[in-house]
C-alpha positions, 0 to 999 in steps of 0.5 A: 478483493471485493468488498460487498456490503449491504445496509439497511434503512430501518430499526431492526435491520442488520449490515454486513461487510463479505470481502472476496479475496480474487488474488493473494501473493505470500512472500512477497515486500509490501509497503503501505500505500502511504509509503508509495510515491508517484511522479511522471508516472513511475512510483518512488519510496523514501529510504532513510539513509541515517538522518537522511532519505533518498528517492529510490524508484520501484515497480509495483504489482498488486495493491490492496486497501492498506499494501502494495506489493512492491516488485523490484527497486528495493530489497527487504529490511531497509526503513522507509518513510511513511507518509508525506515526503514533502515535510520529511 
């Protein structure tokens, strides 16, 4: 995606954001970013296992703003930890 936007500098003058879509991928697992851990270079998220997480490693596709696509490593409809790991 492509954010374009312009400001003005005076009374009176308007600003406007255009966002330009160049990829969409529908049906796929996607986690928030903040969701998404990396460490030697591989990406990892925390799953919570009843009161306890574990590690799993993921491969990851495209990302935006706020999600990334999430491509192998894990399946839909497990709980992850969003946020910092450290204090979880």
């Amino acid at each position: 995606m492509i954010k374009v936007t312009f400001q003005g500098s005076g009374p009176g003058e308007m600003t406007t954001t255009v966002n330009i879509d160049l990829a969409r991928h529908k049906g796929v697992l996607a986690l928030p970013l903040r969701a998404v851990h990396s460490e030697g270079g591989r990406q990892f998220v925390m799953r919570r296992r009843g009161s306890a997480n574990e590690r799993r490693w993921v491969s990851t596709g495209m990302r935006d703003d706020s999600y990334w696509e999430i491509t192998g490593g894990i399946q839909e409809g497990g709980e992850f930890v969003v946020g910092d790991t450290k204090t979880q």
